[in-house]
mmCIF file of the N, C-alpha and C atoms, coordinates in Angstrom:
data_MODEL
# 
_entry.id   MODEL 
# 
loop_
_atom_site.group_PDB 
_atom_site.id 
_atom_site.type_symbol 
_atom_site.label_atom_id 
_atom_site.label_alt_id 
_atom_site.label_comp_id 
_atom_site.label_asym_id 
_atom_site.label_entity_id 
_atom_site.label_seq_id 
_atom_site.pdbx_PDB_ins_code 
_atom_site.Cartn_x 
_atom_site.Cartn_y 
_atom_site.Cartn_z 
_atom_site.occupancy 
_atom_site.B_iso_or_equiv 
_atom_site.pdbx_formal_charge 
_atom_site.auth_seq_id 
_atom_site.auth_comp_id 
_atom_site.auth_asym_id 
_atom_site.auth_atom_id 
_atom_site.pdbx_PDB_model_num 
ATOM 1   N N  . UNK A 1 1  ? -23.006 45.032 -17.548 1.00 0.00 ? 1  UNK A N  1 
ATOM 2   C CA . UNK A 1 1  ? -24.314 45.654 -17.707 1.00 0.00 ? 1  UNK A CA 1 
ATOM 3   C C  . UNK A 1 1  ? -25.256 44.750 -18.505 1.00 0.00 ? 1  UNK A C  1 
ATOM 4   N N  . UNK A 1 2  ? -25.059 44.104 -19.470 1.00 0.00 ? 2  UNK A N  1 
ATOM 5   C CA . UNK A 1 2  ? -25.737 43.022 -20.334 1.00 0.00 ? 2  UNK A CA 1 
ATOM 6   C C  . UNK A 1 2  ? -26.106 41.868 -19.672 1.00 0.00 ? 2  UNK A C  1 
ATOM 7   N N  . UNK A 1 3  ? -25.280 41.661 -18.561 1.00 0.00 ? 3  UNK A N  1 
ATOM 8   C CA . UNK A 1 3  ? -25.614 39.971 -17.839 1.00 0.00 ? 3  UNK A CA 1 
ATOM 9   C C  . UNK A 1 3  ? -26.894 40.621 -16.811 1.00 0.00 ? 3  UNK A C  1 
ATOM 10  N N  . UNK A 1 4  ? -26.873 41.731 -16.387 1.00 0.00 ? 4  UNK A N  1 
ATOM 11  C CA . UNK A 1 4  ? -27.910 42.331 -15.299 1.00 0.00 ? 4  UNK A CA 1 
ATOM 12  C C  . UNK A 1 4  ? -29.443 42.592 -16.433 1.00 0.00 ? 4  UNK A C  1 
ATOM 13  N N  . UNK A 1 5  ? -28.832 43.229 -17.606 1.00 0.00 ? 5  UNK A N  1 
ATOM 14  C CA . UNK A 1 5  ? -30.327 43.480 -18.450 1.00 0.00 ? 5  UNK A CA 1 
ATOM 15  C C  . UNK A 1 5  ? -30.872 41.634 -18.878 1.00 0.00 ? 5  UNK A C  1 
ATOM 16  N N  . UNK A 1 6  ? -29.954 41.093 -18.666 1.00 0.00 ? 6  UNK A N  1 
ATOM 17  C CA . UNK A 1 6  ? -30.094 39.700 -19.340 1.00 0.00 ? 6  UNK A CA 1 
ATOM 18  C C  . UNK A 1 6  ? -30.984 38.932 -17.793 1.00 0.00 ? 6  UNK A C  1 
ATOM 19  N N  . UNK A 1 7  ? -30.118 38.900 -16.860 1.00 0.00 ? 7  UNK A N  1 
ATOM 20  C CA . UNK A 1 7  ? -31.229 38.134 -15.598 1.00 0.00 ? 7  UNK A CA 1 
ATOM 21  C C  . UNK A 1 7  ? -31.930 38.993 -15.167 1.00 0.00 ? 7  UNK A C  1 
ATOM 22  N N  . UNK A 1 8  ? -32.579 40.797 -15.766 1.00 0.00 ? 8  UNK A N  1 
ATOM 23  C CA . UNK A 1 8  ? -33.973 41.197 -15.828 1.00 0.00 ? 8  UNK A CA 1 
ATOM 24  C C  . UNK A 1 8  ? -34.896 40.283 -16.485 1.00 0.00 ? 8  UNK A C  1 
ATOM 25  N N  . UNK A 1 9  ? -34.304 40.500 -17.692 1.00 0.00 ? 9  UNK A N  1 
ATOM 26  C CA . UNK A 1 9  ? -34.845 39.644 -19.040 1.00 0.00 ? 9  UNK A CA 1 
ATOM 27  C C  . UNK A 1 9  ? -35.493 38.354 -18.088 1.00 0.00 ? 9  UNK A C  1 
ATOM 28  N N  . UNK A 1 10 ? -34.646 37.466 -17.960 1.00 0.00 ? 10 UNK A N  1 
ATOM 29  C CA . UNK A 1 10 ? -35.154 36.086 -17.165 1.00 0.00 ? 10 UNK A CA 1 
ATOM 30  C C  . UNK A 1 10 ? -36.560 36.219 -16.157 1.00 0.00 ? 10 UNK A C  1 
ATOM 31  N N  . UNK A 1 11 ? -35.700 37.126 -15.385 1.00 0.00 ? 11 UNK A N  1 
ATOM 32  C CA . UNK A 1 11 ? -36.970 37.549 -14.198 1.00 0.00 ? 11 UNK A CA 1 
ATOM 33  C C  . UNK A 1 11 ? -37.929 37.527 -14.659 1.00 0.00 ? 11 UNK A C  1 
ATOM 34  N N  . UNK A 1 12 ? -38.456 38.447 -15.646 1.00 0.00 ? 12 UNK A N  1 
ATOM 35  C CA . UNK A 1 12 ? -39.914 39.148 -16.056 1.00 0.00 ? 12 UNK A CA 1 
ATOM 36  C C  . UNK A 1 12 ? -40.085 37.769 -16.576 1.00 0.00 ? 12 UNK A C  1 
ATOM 37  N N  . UNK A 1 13 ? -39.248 37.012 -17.590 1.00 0.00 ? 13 UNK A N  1 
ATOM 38  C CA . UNK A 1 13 ? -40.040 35.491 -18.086 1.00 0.00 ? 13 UNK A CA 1 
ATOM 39  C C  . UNK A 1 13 ? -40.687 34.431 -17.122 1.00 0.00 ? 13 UNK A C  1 
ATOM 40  N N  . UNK A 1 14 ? -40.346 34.857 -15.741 1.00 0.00 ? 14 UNK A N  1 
ATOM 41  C CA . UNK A 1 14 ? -40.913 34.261 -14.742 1.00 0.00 ? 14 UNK A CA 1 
ATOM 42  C C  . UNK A 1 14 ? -42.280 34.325 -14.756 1.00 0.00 ? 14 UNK A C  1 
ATOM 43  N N  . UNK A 1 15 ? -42.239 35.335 -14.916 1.00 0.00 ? 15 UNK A N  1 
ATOM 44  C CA . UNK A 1 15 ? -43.857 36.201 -14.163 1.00 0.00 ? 15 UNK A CA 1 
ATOM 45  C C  . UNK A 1 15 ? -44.914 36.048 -15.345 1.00 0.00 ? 15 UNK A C  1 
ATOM 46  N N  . UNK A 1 16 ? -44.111 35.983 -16.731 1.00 0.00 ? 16 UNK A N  1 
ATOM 47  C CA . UNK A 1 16 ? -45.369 36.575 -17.906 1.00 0.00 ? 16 UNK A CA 1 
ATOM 48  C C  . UNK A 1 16 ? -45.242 35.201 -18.495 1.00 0.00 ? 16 UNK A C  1 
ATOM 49  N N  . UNK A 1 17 ? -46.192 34.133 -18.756 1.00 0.00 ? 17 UNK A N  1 
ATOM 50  C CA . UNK A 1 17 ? -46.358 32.926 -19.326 1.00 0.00 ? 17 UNK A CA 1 
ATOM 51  C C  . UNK A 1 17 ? -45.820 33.180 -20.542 1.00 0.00 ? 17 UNK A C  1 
ATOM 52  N N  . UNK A 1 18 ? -46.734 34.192 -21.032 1.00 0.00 ? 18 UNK A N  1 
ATOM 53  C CA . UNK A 1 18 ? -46.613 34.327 -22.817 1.00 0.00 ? 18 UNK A CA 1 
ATOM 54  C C  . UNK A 1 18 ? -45.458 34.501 -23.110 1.00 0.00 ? 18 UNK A C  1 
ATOM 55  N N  . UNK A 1 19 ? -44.531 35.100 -22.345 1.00 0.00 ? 19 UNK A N  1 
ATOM 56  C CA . UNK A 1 19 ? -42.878 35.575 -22.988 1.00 0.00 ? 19 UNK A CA 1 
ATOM 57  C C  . UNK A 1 19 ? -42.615 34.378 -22.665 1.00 0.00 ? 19 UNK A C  1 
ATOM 58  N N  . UNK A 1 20 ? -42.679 33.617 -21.830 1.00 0.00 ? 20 UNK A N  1 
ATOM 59  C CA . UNK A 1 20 ? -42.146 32.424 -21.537 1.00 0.00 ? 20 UNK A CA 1 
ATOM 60  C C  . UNK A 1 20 ? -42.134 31.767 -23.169 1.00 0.00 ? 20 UNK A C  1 
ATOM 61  N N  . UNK A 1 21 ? -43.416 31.190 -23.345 1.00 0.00 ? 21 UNK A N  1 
ATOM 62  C CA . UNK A 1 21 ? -44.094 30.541 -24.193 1.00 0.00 ? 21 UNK A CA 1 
ATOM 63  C C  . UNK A 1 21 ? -43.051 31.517 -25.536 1.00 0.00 ? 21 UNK A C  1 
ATOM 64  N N  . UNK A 1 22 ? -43.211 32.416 -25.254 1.00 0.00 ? 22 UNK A N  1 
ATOM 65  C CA . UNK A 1 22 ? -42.480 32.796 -27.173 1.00 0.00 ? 22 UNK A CA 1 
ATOM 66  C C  . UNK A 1 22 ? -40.981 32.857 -27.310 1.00 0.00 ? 22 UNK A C  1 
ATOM 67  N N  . UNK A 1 23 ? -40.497 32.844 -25.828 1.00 0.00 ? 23 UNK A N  1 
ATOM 68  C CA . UNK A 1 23 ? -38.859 32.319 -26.169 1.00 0.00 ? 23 UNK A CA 1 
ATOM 69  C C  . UNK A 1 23 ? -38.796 30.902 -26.036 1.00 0.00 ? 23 UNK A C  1 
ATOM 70  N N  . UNK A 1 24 ? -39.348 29.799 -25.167 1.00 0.00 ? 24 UNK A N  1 
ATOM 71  C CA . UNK A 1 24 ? -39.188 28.308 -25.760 1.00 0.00 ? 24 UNK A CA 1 
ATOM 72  C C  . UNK A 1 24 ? -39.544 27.971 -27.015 1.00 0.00 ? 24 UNK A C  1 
ATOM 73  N N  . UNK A 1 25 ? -40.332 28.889 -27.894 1.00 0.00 ? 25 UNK A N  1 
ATOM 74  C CA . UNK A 1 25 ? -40.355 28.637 -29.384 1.00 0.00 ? 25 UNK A CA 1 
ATOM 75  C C  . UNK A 1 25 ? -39.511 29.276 -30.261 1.00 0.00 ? 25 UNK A C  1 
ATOM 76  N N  . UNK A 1 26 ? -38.413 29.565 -29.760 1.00 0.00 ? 26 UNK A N  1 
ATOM 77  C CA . UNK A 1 26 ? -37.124 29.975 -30.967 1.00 0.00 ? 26 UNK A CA 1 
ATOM 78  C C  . UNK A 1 26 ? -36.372 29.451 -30.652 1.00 0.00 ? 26 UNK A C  1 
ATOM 79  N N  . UNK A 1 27 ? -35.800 29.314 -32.173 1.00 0.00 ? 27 UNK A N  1 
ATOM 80  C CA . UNK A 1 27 ? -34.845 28.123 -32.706 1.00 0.00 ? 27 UNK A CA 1 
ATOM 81  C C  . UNK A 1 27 ? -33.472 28.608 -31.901 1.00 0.00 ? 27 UNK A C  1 
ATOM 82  N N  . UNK A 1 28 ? -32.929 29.888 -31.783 1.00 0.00 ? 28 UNK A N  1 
ATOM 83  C CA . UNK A 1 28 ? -31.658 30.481 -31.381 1.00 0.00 ? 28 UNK A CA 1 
ATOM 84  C C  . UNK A 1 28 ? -31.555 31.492 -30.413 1.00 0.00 ? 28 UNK A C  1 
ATOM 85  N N  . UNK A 1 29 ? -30.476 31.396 -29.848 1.00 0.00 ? 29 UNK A N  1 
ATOM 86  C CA . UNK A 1 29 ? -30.260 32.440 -29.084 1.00 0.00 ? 29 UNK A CA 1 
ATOM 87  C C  . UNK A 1 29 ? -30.190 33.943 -29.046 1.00 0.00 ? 29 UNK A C  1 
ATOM 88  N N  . UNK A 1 30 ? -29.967 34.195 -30.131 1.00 0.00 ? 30 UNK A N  1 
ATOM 89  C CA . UNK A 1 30 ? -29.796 35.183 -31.164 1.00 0.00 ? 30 UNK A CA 1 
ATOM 90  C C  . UNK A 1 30 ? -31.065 36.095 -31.168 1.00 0.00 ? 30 UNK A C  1 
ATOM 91  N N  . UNK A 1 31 ? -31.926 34.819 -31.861 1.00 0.00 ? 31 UNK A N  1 
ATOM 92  C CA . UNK A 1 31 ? -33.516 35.111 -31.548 1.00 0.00 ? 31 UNK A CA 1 
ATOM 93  C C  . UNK A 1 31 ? -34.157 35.605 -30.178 1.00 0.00 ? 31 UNK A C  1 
ATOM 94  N N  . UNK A 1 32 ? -33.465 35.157 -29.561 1.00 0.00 ? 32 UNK A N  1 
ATOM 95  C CA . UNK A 1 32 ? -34.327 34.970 -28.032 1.00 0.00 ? 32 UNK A CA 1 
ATOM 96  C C  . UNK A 1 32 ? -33.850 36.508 -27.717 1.00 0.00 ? 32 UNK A C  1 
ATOM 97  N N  . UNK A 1 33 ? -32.553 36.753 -27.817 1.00 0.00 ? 33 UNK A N  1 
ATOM 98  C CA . UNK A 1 33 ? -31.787 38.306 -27.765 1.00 0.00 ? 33 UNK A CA 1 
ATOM 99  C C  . UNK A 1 33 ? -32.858 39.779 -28.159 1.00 0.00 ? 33 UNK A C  1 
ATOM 100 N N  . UNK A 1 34 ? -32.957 39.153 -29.791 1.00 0.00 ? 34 UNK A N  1 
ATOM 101 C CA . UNK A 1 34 ? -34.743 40.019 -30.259 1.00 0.00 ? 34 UNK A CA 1 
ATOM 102 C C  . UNK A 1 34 ? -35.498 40.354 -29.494 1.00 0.00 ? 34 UNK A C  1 
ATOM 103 N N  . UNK A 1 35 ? -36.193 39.045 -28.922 1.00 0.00 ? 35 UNK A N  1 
ATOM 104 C CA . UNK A 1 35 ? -37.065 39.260 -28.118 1.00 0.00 ? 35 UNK A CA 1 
ATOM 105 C C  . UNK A 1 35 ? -36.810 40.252 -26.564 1.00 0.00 ? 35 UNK A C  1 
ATOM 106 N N  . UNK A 1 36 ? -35.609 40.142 -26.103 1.00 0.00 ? 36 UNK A N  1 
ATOM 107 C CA . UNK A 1 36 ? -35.406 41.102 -25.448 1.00 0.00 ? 36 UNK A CA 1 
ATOM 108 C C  . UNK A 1 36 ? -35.242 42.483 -25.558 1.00 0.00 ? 36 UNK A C  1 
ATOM 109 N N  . UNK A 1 37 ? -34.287 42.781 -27.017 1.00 0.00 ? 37 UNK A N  1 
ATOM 110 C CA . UNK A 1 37 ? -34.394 43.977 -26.931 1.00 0.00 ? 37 UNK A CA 1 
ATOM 111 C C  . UNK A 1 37 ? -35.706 44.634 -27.541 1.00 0.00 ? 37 UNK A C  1 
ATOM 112 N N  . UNK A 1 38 ? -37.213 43.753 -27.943 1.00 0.00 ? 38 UNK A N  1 
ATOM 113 C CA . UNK A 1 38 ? -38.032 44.963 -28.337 1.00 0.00 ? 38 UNK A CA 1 
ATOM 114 C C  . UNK A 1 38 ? -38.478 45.147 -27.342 1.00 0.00 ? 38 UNK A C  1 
ATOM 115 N N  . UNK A 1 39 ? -38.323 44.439 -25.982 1.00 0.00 ? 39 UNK A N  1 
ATOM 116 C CA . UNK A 1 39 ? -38.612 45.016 -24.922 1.00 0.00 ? 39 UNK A CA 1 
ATOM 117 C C  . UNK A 1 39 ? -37.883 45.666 -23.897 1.00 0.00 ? 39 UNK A C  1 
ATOM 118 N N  . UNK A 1 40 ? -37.180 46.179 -24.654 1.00 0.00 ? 40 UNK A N  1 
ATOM 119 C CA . UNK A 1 40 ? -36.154 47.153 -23.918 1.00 0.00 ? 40 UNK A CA 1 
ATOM 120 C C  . UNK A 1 40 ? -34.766 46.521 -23.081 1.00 0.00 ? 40 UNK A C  1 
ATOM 121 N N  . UNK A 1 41 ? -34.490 45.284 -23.102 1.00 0.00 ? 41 UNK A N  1 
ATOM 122 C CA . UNK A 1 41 ? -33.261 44.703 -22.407 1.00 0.00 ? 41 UNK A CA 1 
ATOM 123 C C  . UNK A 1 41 ? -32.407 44.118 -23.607 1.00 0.00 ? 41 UNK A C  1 
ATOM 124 N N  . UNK A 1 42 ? -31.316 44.621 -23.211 1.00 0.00 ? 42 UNK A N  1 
ATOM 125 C CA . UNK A 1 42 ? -29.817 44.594 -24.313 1.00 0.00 ? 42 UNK A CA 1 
ATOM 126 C C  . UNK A 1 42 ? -29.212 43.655 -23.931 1.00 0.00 ? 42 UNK A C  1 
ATOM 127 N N  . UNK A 1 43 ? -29.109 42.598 -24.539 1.00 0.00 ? 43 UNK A N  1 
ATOM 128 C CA . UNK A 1 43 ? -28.005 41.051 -24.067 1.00 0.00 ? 43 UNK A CA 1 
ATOM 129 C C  . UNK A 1 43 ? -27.741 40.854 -25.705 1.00 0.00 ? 43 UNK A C  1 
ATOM 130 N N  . UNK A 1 44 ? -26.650 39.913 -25.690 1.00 0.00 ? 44 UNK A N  1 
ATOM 131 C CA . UNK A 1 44 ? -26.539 38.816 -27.191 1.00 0.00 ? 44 UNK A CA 1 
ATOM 132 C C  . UNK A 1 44 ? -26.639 37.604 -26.824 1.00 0.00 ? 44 UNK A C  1 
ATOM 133 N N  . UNK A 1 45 ? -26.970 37.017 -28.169 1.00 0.00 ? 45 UNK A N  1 
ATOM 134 C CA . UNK A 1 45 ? -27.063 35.704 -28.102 1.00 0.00 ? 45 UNK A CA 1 
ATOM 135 C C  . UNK A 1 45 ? -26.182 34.597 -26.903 1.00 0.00 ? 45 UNK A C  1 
ATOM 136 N N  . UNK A 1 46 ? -24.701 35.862 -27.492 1.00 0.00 ? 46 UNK A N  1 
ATOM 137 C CA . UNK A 1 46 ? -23.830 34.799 -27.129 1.00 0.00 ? 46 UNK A CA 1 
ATOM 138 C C  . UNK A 1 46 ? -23.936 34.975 -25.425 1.00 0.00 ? 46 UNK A C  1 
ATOM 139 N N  . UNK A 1 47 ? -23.939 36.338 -25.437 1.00 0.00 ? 47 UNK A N  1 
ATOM 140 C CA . UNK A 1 47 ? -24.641 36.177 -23.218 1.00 0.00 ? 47 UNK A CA 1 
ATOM 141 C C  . UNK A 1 47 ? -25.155 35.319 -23.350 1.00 0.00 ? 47 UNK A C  1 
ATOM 142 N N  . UNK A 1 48 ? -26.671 35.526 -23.843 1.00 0.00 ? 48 UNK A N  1 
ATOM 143 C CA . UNK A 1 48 ? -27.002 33.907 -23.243 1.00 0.00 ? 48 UNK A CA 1 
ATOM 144 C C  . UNK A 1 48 ? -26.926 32.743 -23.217 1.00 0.00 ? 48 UNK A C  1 
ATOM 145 N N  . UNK A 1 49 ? -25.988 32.380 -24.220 1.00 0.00 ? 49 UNK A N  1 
ATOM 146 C CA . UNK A 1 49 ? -25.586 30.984 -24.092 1.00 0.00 ? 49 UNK A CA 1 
ATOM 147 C C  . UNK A 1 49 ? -24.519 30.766 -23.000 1.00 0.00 ? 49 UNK A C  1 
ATOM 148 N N  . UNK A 1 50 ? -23.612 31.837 -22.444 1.00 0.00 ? 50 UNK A N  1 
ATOM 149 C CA . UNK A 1 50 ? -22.590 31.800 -21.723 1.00 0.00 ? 50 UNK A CA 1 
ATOM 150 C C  . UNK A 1 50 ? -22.894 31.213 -20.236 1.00 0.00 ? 50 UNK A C  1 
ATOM 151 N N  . UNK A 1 51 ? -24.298 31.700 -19.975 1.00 0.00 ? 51 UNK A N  1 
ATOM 152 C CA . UNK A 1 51 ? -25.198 31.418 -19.115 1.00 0.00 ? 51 UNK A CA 1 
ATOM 153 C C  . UNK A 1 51 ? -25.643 29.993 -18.559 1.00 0.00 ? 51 UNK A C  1 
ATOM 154 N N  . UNK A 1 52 ? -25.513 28.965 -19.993 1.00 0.00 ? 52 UNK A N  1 
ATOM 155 C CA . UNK A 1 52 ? -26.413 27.652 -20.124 1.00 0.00 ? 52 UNK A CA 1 
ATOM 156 C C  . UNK A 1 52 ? -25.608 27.059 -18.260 1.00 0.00 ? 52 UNK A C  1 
ATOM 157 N N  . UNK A 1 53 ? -26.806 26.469 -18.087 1.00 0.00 ? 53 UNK A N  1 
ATOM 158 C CA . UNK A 1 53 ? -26.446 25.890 -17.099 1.00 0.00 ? 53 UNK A CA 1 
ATOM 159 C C  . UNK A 1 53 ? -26.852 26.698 -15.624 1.00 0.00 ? 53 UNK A C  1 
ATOM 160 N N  . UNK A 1 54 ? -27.193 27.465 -15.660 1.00 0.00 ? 54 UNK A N  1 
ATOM 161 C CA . UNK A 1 54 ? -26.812 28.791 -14.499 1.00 0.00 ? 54 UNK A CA 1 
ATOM 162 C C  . UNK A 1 54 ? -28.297 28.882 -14.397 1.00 0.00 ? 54 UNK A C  1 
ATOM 163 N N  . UNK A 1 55 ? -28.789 29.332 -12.874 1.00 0.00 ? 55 UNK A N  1 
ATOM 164 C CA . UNK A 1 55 ? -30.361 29.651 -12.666 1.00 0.00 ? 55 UNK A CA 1 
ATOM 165 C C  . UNK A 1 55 ? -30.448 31.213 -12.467 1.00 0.00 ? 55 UNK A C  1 
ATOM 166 N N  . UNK A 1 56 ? -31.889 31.587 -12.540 1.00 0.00 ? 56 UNK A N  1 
ATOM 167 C CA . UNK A 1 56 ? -32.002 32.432 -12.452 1.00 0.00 ? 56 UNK A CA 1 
ATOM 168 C C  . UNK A 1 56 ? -33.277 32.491 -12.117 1.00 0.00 ? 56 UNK A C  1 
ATOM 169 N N  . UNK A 1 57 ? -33.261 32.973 -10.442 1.00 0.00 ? 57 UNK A N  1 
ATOM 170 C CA . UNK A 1 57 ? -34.843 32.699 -10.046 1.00 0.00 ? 57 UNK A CA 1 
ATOM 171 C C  . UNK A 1 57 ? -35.061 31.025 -10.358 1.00 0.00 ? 57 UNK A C  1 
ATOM 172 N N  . UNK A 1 58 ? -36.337 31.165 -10.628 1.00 0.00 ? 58 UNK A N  1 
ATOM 173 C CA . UNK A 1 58 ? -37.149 29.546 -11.120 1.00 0.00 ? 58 UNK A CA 1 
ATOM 174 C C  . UNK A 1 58 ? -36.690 29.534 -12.260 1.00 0.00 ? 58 UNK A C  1 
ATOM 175 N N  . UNK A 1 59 ? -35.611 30.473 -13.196 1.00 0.00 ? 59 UNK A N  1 
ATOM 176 C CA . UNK A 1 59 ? -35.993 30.095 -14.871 1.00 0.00 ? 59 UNK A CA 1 
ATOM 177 C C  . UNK A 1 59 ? -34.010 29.571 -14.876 1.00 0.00 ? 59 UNK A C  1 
ATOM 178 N N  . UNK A 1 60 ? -33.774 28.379 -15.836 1.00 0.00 ? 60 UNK A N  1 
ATOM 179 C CA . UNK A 1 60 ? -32.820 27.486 -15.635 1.00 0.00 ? 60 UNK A CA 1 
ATOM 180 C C  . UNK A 1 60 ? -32.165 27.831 -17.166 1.00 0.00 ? 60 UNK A C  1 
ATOM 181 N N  . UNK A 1 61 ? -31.125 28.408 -17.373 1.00 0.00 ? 61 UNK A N  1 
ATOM 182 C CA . UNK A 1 61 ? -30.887 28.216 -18.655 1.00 0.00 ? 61 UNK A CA 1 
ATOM 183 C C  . UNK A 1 61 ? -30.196 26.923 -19.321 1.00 0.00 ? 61 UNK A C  1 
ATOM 184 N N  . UNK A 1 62 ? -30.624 26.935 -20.518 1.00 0.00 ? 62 UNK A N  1 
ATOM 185 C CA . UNK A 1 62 ? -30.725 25.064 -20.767 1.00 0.00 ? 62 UNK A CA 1 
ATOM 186 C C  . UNK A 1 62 ? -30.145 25.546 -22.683 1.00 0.00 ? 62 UNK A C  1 
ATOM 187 N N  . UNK A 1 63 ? -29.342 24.787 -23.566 1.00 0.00 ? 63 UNK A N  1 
ATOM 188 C CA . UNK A 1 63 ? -28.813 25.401 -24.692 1.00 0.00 ? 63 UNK A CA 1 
ATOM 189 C C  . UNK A 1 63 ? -29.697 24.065 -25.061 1.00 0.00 ? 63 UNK A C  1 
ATOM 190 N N  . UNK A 1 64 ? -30.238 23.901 -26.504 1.00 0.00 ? 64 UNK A N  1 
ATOM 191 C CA . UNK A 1 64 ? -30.906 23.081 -26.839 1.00 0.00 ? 64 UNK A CA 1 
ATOM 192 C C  . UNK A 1 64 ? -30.027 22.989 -28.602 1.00 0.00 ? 64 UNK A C  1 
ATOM 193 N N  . UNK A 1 65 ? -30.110 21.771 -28.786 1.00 0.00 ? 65 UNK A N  1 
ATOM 194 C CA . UNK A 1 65 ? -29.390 21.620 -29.633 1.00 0.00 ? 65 UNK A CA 1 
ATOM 195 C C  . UNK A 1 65 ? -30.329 20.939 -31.002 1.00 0.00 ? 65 UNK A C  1 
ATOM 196 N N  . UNK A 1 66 ? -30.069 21.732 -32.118 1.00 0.00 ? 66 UNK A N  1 
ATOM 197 C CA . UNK A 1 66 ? -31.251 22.086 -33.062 1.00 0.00 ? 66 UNK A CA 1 
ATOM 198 C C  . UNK A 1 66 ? -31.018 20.844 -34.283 1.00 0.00 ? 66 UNK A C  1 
ATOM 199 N N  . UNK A 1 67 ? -31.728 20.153 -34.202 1.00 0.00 ? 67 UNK A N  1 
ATOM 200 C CA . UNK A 1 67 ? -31.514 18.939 -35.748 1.00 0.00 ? 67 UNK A CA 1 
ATOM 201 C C  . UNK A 1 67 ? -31.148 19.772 -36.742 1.00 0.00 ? 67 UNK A C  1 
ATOM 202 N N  . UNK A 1 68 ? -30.115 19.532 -37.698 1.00 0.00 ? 68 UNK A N  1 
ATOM 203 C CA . UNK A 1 68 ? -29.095 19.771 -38.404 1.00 0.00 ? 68 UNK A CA 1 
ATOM 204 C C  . UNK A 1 68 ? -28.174 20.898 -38.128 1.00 0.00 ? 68 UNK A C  1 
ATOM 205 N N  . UNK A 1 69 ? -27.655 21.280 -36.692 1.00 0.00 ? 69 UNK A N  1 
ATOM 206 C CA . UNK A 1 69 ? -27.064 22.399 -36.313 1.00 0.00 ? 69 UNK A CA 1 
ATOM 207 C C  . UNK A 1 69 ? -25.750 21.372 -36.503 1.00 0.00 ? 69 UNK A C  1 
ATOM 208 N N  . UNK A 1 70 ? -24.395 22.217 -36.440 1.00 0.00 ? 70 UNK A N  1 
ATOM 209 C CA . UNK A 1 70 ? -23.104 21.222 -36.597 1.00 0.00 ? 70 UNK A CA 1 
ATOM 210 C C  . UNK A 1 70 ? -22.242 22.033 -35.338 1.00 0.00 ? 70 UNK A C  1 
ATOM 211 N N  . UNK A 1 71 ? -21.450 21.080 -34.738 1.00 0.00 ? 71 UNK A N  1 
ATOM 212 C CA . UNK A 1 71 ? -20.534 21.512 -33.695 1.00 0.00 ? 71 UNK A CA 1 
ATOM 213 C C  . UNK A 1 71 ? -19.399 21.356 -33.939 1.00 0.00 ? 71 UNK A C  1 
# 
């Protein structure tokens, strides 16, 4: 149920620039999760990182790796 609210999530970032625009400006996935659920779609972070690599529609999930993050 989370991977379906999660490639809603994607979808609508298709369509609306601005959501676009305010999830390429967070630092985490975590974050980006926020942004979904104040708009009503339930995923975690870690869904979406599980994702990296995988399309959805036109939108490509891509994990970006943050100056001083440690692996």
């Amino acid at each position: 149920m989370a991977l379906d609210q999660l490639r809603e999530f994607l979808q609508k970032m298709q369509s609306e620039p601005e959501l676009k625009q305010q999830v390429l400006a967070q630092a985490t996935a975590d974050d980006v999760a926020r942004i979904g659920l104040k708009l009503g779609y339930e995923f975690s972070g870690d869904e979406l990182l599980r994702m990296t690599g995988q399309k959805v529609g036109k939108v490509t999930v891509n994990k970006v790796a943050t100056p001083g993050e440690y692996n």
